[in-house]
N, C-alpha and C positions, 0 to 999 in steps of 0.2 A: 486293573488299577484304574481309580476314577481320576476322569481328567481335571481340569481346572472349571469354576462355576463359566457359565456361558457366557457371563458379560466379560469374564477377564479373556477366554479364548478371542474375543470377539476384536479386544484391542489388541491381544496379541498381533491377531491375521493381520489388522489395520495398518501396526506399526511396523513390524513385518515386510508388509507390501513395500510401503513408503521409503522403508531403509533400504531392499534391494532395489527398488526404482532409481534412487539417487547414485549408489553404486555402479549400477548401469551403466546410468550418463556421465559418472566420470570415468568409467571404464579406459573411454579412448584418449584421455587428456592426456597431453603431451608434456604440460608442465605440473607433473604433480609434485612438483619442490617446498616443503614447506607444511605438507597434508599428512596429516598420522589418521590410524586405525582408529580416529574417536568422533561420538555426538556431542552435540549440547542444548542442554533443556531448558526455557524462560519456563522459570517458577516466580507464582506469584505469593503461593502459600494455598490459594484456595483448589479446591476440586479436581477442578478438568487438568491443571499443571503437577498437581502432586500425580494425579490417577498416571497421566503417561509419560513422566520421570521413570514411575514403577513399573511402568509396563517396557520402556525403551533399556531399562538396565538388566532388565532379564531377558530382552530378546537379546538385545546388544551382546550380554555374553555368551551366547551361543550362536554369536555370529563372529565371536571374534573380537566384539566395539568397544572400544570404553564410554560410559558414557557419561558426563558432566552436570551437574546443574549454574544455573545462570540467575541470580536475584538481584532484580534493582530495586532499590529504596527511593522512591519518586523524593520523598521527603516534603508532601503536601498535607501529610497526616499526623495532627500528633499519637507520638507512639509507633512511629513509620519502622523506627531502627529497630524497636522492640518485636514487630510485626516480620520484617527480615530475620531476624535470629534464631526466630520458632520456624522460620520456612526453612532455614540450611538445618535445624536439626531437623526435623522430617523430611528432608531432601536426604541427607546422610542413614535416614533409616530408612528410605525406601528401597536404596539401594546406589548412590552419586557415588562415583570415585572421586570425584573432587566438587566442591563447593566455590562459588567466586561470587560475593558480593561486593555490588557496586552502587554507587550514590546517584543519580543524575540530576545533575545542576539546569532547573528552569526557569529564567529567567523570567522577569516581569514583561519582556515583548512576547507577546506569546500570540503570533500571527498565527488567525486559525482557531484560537481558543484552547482553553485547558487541556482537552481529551487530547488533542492533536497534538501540542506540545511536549505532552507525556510519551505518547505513542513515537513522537520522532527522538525522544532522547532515550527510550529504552531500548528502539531499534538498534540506534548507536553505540549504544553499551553492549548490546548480544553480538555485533558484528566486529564489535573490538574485540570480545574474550573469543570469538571465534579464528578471527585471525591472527591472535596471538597464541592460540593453544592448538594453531592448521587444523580445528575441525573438519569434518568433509560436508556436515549442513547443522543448522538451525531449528528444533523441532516445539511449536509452539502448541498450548492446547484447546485450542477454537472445537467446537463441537458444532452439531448441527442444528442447535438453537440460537448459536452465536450467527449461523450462515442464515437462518428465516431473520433472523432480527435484521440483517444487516441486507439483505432483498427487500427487504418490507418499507424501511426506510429510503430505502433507493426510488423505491416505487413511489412513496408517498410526494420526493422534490420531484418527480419528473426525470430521472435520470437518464440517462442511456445507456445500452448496449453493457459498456465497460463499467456503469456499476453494479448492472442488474447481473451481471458475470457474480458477484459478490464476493466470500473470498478465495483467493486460490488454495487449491491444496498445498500446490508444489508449486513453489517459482523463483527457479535458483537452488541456493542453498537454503531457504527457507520452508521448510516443511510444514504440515498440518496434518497429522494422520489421520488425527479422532473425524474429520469432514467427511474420510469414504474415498474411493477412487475417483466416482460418477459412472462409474461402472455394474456396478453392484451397489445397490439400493439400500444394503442391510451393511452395510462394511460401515457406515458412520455410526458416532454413538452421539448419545443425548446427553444433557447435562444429569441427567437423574441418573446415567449410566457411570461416568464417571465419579459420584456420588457414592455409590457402591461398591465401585473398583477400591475405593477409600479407605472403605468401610471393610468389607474383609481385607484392607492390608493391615488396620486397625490404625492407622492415623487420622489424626485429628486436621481440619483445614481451616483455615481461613475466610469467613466472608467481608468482604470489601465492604464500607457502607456507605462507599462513590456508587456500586452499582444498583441502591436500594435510595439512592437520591434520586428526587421527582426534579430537578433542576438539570440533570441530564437526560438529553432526548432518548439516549440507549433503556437508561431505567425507566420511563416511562411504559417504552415500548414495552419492555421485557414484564414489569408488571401492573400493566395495566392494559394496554392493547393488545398483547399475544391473549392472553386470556378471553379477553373479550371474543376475538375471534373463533378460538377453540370453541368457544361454547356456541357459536353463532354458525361456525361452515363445519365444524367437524375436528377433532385430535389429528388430523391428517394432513391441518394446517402447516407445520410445521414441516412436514417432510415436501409437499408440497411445493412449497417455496424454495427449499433448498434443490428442487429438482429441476425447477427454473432458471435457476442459477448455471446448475450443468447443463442444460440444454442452451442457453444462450455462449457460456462461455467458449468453445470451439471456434463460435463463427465472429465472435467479440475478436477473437487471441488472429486468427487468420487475416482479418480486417485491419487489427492495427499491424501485421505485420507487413503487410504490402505498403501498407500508407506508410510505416516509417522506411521501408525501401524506396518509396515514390518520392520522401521530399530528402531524401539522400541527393540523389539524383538529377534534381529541380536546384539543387540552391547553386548558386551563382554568385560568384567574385564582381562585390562593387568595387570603385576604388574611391577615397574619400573624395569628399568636393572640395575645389582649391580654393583660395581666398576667396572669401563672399563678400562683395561691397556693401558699406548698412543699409544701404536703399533697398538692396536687394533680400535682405538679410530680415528686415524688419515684415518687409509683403512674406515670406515665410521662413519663418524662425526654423522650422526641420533641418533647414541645411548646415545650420551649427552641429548637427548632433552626427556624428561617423553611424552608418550602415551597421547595423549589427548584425543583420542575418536576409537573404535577399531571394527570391524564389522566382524562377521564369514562370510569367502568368500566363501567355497564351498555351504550355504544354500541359499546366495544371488543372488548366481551362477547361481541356480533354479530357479527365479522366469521371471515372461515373463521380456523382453526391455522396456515396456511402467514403469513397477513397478522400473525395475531394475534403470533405469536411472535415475531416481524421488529421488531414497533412494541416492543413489551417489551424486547427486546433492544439496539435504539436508544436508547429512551429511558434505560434503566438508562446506558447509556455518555454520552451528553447528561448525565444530573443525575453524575453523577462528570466529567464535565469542567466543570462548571458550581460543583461544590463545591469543585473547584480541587487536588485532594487526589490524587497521584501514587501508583500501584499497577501493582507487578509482576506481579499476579494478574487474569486474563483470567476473563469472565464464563463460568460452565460451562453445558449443557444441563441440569444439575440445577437449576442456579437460576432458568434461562428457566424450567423448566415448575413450580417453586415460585412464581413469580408468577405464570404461566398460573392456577394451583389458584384466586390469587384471584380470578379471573374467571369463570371456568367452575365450579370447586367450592368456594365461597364458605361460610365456615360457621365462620368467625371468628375464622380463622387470626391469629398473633399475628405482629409487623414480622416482616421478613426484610432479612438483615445483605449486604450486596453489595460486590463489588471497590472501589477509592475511598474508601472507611471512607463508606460511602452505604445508608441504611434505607428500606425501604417498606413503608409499610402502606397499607391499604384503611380510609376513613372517609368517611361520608355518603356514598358514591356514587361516591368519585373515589380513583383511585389514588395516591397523594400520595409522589413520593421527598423525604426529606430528608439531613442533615450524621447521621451516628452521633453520638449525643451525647458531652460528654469523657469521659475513660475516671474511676475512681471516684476520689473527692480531689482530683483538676484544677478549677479553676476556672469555671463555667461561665456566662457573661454572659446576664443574661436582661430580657428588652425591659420599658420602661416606660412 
């Protein structure tokens, strides 16, 4: 008896992997209150999300799983809802036990821009149907052109470590089969893979024609720069880059885990400052503002640059989500190592202004982030 064609074996083994991996690691959970025998798929209509819907519902039942689909209608498009309705009926033919569309509401603040707006409210949407329907993970369809793209553009700002990692397969409940383990070289597929998987199921997909807009950096890359390169270094391009990605991420994943152990450990109970007289209050305004987050600087002092810089850069992003205060602006490598300076070359540097509308200074011994006090003439409440 002949088996299945080689690209769908292929996302089989992938999807396969991924689902008993996840099984695994909640093997030992303690609280599995609330978790049933099921996945769920973000379908967008096109390719890569139809290809492993189909592939997750036929592994899934002979694993026992049900598996779901998951459609948000951004509603940036006209014809958004029309575009949703053709994805639940070829989600429902490819194989979903249940279908669940949902709208996401995006607002005109949209810190960060379009793409990123969309991305945080679909997430929200897939993590609501997931914990209302106790899936046990999230399975999304990134391939391994989505992971050069997203290397490549990392490379091009400068990035570090954690973005050149690119994207993860697995982290949490959120899955990625089509990406590969990083173990096996041949276990990811391509988008032309997916394409095919489609195509012998005999459904029809969806192209997006956000991802065919020269207005987004992604589209650019995807066809105009991947190309260029292919033909300039090699078709090996592509895997390449994604191989990059796995080789950095280990020591990316290690690094930040020590460093968010280290500033666990480091941060330190201020207690507010009492009445400030205005005299005193006017030569520096900070002291209106309560401590939001406070780290011992001579122990942090000690630890190497790769740790050190990791904890600083956490922590500055902790006390700006902690000050509550929304910003489109991403913390720079200039800033990390202007707060490095107050560790290592200490010499009585004045605050430093940071994304968040969020200040830090060095006093007695401790790093101390606060609120940026109100701008001049605003009101400023001050504790009694």
């Amino acid at each position: 008896m002949a088996g299945p064609p080689p690209v769908v074996a292929r996302a089989r083994t992938a999807v396969r992997a991924a689902l008993a991996a996840r099984l695994e690691d909640l093997a030992d959970r303690t609280d599995p209150q609330g978790m049933a025998p099921r996945f769920v798929v973000g379908v967008s209509g096109g390719a890569d999300s139809l290809a492993l819907l189909a592939t997750t519902a036929w592994v899934g039942a002979r694993m026992g799983l049900e598996t779901e689909a998951v459609i948000v209608d951004h509603g940036l498009q006209d014809g958004s809802a029309e575009v949703a309705e053709r994805a639940a009926a070829a989600s429902e033919r490819v194989g979903a036990q249940r279908v669940h569309v949902r709208r996401a509401q995006i607002g005109a603040d949209r810190a960060g821009g379009l793409e990123n707006a969309a991305r945080d409210a679909r997430r929200a949407l897939l993590e609501e149907v997931r914990e209302d329907r106790g899936a046990l993970a999230i399975l999304l369809g990134h391939t391994l052109d989505d992971q050069a793209e997203q290397v490549l553009m990392a490379l091009a700002r400068g990035a570090g470590p954690r973005a050149l990692s690119g994207i993860a397969p697995a982290r949490g409940p959120w899955l990625r089969p089509f990406l590969g383990t990083g173990r096996d070289e041949t276990s990811a597929l391509r988008r032309r893979d997916t394409e095919e998987i489609c195509r012998l199921h005999d459904v029809e997909w969806w192209e997006d024609p956000m991802n065919a807009d020269d207005a987004f950096v992604r589209s650019r890359v995807r066809h105009r720069v991947m190309p260029l390169l292919r033909e300039a270094l090699g078709e090996q391009i592509d895997e390449n880059l994604a191989r990059s990605a796995d080789l950095v991420r280990p020591d990316a994943q290690m690094l930040d885990a020590e460093a968010a152990a280290a500033l666990e450990s480091l941060r330190r109970e201020v207690a507010p400052e009492p009445e400030v007289h205005d005299a005193v209050l006017s030569q520096d305004p900070l002291l209106a503002q309560d401590p939001l987050l406070a780290l011992d600087a001579h122990a942090l002092a000690a630890h190497p640059a790769a740790i050190r810089t990791r904890v600083l850069r956490d922590a500055a992003r902790l006390a700006a989500s902690l000050g509550g205060a929304r910003s489109d602006k991403s913390l720079v490598r200039r800033q990390v190592l202007e707060m490095d300076a107050l560790l290592v070359s200490w010499h009585g540097q004045g605050p430093l202004t940071l994304p968040g509308r969020i200040v830090l200074a060095r006093r007695e011994g401790l790093l101390v982030w606060r609120r940026a006090p109100a701008e001049p003439g605003a009101p400023q409440a001050r504790r009694r």
